[in-house]
C-alpha positions as CSV (number, residue, x, y, z in Angstrom):
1,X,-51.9,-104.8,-42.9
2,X,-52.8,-101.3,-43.4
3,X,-49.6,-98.5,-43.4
4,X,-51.2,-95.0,-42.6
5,X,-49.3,-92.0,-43.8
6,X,-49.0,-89.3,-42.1
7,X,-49.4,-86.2,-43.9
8,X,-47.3,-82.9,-43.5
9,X,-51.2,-81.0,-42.4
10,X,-50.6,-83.8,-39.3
11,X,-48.0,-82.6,-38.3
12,X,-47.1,-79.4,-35.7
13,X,-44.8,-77.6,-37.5
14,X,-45.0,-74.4,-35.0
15,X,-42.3,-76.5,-32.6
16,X,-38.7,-75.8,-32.7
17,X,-36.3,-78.8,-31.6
18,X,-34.5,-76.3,-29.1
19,X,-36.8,-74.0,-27.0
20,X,-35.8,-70.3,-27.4
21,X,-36.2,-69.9,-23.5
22,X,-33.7,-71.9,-21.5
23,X,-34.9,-73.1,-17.9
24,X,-38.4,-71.5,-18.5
25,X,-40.0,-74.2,-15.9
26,X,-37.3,-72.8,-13.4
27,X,-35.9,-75.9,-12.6
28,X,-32.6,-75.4,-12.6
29,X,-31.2,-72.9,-9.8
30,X,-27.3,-73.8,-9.2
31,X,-26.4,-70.5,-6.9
32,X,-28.6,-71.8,-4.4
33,X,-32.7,-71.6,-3.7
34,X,-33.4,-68.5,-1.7
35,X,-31.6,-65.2,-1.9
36,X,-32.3,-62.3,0.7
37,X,-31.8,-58.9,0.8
38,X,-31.5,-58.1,-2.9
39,X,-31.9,-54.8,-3.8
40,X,-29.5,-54.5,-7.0
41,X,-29.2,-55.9,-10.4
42,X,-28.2,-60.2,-10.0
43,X,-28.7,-63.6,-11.7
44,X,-30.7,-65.9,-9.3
45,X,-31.9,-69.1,-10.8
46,X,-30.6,-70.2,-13.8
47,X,-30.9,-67.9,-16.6
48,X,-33.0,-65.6,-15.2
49,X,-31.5,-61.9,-13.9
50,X,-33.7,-59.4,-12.0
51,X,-32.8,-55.8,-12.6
52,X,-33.7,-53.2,-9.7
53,X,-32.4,-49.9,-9.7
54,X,-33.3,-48.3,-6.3
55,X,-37.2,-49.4,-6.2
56,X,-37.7,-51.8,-3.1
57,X,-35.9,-54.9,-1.6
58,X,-36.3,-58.2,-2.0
59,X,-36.4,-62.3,-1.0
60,X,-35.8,-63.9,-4.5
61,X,-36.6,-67.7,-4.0
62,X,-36.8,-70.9,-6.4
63,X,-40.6,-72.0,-5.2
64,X,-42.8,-75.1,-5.1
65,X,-45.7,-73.0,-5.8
66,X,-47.0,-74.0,-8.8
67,X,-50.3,-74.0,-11.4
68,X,-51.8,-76.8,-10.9
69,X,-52.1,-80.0,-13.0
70,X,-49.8,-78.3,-15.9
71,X,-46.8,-80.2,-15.2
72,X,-44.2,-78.0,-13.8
73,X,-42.4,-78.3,-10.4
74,X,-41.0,-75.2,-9.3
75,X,-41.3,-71.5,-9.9
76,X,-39.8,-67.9,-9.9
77,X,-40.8,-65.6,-6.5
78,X,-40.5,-62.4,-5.5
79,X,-41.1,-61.1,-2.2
80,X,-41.0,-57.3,-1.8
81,X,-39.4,-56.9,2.0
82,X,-38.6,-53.1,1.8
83,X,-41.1,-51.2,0.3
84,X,-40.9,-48.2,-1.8
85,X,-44.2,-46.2,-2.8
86,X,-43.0,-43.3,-4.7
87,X,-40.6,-44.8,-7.3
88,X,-38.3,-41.6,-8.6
89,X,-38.1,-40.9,-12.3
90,X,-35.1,-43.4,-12.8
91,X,-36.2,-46.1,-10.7
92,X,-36.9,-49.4,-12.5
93,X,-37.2,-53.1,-11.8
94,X,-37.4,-55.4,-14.7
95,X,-37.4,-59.7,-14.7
96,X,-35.5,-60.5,-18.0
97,X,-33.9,-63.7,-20.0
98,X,-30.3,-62.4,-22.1
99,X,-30.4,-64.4,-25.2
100,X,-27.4,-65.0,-27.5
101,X,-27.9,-63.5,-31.2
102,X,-26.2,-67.2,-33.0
103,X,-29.2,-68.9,-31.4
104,X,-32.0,-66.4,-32.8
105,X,-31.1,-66.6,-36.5
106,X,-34.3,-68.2,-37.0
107,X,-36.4,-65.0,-36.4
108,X,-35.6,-63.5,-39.6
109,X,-34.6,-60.3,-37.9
110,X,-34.1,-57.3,-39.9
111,X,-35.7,-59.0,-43.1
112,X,-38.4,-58.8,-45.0
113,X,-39.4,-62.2,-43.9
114,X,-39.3,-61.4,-40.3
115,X,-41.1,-63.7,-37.9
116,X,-43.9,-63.0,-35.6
117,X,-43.5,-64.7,-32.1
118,X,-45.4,-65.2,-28.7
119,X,-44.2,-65.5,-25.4
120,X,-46.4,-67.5,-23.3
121,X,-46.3,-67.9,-19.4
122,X,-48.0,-68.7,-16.3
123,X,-48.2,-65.9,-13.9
124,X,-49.6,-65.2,-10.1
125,X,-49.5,-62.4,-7.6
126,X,-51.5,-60.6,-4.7
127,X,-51.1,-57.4,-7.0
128,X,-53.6,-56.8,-9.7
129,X,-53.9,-54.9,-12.3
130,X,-51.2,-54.2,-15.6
131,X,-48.0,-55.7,-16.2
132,X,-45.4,-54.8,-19.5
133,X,-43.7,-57.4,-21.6
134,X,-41.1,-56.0,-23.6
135,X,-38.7,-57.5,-26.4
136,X,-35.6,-55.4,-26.6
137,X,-33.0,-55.6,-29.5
138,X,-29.6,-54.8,-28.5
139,X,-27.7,-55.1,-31.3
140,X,-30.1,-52.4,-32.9
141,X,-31.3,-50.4,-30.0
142,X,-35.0,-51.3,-30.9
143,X,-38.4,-52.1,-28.5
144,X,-41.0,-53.5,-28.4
145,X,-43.6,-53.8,-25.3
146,X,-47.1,-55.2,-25.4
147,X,-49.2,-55.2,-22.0
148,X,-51.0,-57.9,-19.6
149,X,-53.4,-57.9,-17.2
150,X,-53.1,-60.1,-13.9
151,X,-57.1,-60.5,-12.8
152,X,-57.7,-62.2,-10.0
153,X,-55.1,-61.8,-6.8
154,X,-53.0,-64.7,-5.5
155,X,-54.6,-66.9,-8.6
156,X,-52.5,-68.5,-11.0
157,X,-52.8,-67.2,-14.8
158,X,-51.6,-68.1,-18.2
159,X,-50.4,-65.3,-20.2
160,X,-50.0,-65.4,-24.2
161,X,-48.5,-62.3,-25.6
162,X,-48.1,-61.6,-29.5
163,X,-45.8,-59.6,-31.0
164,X,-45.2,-58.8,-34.8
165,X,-41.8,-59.7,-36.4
166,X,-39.6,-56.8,-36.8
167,X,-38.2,-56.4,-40.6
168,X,-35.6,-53.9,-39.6
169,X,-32.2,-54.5,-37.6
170,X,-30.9,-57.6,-38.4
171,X,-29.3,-59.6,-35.1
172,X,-25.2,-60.2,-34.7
173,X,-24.9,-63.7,-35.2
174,X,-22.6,-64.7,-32.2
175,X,-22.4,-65.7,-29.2
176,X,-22.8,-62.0,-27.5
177,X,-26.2,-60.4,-26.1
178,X,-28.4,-59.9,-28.3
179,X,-31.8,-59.6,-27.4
180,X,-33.7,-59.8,-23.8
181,X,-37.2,-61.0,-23.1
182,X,-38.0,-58.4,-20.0
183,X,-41.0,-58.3,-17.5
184,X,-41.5,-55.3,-15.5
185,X,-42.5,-55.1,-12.3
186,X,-42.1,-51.2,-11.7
187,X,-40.7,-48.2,-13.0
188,X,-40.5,-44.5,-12.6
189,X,-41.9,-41.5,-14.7
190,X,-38.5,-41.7,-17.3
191,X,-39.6,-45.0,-18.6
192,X,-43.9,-45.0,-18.2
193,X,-44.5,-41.0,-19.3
194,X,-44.9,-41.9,-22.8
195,X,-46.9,-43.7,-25.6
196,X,-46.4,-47.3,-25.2
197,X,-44.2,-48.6,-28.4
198,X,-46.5,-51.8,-29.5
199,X,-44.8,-51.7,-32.8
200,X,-41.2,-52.7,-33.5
201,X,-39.2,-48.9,-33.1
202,X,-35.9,-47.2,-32.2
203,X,-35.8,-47.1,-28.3
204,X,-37.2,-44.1,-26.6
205,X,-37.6,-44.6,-22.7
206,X,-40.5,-42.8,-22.1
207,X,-42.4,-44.9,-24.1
208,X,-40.7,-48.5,-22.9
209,X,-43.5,-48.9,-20.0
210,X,-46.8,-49.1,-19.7
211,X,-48.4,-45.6,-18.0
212,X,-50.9,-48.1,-16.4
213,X,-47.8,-50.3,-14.8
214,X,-47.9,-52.1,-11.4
215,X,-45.7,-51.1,-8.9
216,X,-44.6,-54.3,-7.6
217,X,-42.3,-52.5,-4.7
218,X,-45.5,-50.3,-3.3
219,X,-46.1,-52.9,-0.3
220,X,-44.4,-55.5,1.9
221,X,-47.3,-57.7,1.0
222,X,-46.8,-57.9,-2.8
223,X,-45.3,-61.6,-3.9
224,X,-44.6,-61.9,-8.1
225,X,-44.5,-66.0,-9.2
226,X,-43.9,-66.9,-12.8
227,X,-43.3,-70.3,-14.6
228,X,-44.0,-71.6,-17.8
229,X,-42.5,-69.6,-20.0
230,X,-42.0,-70.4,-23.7
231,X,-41.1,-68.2,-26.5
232,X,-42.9,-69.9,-30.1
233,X,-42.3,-68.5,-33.8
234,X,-45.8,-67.4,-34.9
235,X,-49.1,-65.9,-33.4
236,X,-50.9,-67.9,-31.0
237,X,-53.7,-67.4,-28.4
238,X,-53.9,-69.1,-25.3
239,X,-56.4,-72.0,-27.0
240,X,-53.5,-73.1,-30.2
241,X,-49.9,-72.2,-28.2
242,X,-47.9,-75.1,-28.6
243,X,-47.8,-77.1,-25.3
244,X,-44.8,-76.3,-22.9
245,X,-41.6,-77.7,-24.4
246,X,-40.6,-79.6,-21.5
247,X,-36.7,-81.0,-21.0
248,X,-35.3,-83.6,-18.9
249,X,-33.8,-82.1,-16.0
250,X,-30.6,-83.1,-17.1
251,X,-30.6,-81.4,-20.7
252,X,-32.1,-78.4,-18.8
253,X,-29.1,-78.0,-16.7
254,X,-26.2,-78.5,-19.5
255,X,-27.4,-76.0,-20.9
256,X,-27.2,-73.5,-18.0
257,X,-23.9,-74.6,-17.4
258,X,-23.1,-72.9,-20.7
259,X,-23.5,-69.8,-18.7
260,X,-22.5,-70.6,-15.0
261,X,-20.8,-73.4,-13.3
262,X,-20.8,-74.3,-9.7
263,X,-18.4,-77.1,-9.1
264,X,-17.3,-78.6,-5.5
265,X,-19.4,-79.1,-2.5
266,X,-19.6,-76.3,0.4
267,X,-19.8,-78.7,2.8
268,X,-16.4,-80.1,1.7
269,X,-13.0,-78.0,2.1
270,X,-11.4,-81.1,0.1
271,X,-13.9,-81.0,-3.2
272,X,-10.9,-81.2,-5.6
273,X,-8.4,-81.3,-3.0
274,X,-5.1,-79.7,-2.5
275,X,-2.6,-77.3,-4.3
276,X,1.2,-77.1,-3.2
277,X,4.0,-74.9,-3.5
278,X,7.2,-74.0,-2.6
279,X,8.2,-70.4,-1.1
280,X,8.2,-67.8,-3.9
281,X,6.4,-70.0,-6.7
282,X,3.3,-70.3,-7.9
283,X,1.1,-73.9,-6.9
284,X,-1.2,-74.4,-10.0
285,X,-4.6,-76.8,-9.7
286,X,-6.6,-76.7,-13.0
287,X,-9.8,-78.7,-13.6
288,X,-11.7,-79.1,-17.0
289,X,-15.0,-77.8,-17.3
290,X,-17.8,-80.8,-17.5
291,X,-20.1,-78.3,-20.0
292,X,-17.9,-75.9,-22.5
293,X,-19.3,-72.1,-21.6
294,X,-20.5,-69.1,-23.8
295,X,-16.9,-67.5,-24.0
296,X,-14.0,-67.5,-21.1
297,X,-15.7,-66.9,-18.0
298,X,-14.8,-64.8,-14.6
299,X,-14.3,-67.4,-12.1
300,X,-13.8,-67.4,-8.1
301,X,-12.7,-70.0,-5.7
302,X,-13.0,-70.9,-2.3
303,X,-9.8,-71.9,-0.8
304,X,-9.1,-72.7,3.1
305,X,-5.4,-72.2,3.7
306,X,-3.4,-75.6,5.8
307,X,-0.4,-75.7,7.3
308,X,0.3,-72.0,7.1
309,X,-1.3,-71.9,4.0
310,X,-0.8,-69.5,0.4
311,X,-1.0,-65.8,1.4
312,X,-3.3,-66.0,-1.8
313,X,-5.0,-68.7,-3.7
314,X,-7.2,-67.2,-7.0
315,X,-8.0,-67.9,-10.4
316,X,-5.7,-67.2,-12.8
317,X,-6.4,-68.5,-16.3
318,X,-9.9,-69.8,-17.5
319,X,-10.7,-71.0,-20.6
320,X,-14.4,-71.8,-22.3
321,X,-13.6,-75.5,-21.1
322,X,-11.1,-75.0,-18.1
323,X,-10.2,-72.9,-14.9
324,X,-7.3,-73.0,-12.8
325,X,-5.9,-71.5,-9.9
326,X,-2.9,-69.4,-8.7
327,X,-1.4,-70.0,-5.1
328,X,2.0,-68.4,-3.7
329,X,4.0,-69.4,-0.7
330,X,5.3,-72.1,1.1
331,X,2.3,-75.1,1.9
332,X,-1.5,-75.7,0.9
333,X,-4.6,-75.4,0.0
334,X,-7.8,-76.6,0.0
335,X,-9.4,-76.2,-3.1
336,X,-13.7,-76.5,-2.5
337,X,-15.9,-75.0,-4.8
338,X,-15.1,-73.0,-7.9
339,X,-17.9,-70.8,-9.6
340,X,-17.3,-69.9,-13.6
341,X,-19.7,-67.4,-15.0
342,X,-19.8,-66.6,-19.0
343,X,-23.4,-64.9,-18.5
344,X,-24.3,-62.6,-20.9
């Protein structure tokens, strides 16, 4: 029998065991699969936070709509339902991933041995024309933004966008915000009047955006899908990016729940079930936390009041792996569905 070695040159040593994006095939979407009305700055599906500072309202849904044949199930939409044409100065509206510093060590940041990486994604929308990508270090207060162009309207696209390493401004490594992959979909003159920073700099607004930028807010018409997206150490084009790093859905999800927790059913008042007390003491329910989060997080609950009920059920101590409620008065409560957040 013949043994055939394989060599290191066989091997792809451009994959990382832990994708740098989390949920990039927009899988996972625990707060729920359609969100109207949004006009402000809030986390939709998992991972994923749109920023919109007074430019246009929106229907922010968890789609079916996919490329096809490439292996993914679901995607990002926006749906602009209130337009605004005229964006003023400060207006922006940005799609971004918060990433935690601990788990970018491997860039090299602020070194002389910093890495280059790509961002790849697949992309589709009714509105042509240019689009910024930027990388933003928080820890450091330094940009980068690179440009891309969607073609053909209502067609899906796969985007691969290089940027250089950056050998100044190392990142905290902890588990606070470090850095943010942003897509923006608009922005007024303060951000757009400049000289687009391709190269690693100290932030300057003006030059953040793309003069050329779509205005994804100009029309009730205009729709804005993404999926796919993977962030790779190295330079790639579209022909030698490392295939999608796919999870099983169950991988995927822990680790969203590092960041936000949904547990309970709506449908059910009796989820966890009850919490009793007597007049003028507290009734304490507490539940551990199936997936440890990022750092304590703010946590709500939905209580319905029986038998004349607590004047008050809330939360009132949380831990990375716990939550528990506060109740006073005389009776009970219902305890259904408790949300933790730790997002950064």
């Amino acid at each position: 029998m013949t043994i055939t070695k394989v060599t290191d040159a066989g091997l792809d040593k451009s994959r990382i065991v832990t994708p740098l994006i989390i949920n990039g095939d927009m899988s996972v979407s625990q707060r729920g699969t359609s969100f109207s009305s949004q006009s402000g700055s809030a986390y939709h599906l998992d991972r994923f936070k749109t920023l919109a500072n007074n430019l246009g309202t929106f229907t922010i849904s968890q789609s079916t709509t996919v490329p096809t044949g490439q292996g993914f199930a679901k995607s990002f939409k926006l749906d602009c339902t209130t337009a605004d044409a005229s964006p003023a100065a400060g207006d922006t509206l940005q799609f971004v991933q918060y990433i935690e510093g601990q788990n970018l060590q491997l860039l090299k940041k602020g070194t002389s041995s910093a890495e280059a990486v790509t961002v790849s994604f697949w992309v589709r929308s009714n509105k042509t024309g240019t689009y910024t990508l930027e990388l933003y270090d928080n820890d450091n207060s330094r940009q980068i933004s690179k440009t891309y162009t969607i073609s053909s309207a209502d067609t899906w696209e796969k985007k691969t966008v290089n940027f250089a390493g950056d050998t100044s401004g190392a990142l905290d490594n902890d588990n606070a915000l470090s850095f943010a992959v942003q897509w923006w979909l608009g922005a007024g003159s303060n951000s757009t009047s400049g000289t687009l920073s391709e190269t690693w700099t100290s932030v300057t607004t003006a030059n953040r955006v793309s003069s050329s930028q779509v205005n994804i807010a100009d029309n009730t018409d205009n729709e804005w899908y993404i999926t796919g997206i993977q962030m790779e150490i190295g330079t790639f084009d579209s022909n030698t990016i490392p295939s999608f790093p796919f999870e099983s859905f169950g991988n995927n999800l822990e680790k969203c729940k590092r960041y936000y927790q949904k547990l309970g059913n709506t449908t059910d008042d009796y989820s966890f079930g009850r919490v009793a007390g007597n007049t003028n003491q507290y009734g304490i329910f507490g539940t551990v936390l199936p997936v440890t989060m990022r750092a304590d997080p703010t946590a709500t609950v939905q209580a319905d009041p029986e038998n004349g009920g607590f004047a008050s059920v809330s939360m009132g101590h949380t831990g990375p792996n716990f939550v528990a409620t506060d109740a006073t008065n005389s009776g009970w409560a219902d305890i259904g569905t408790i949300e933790a957040d730790a997002e950064l």
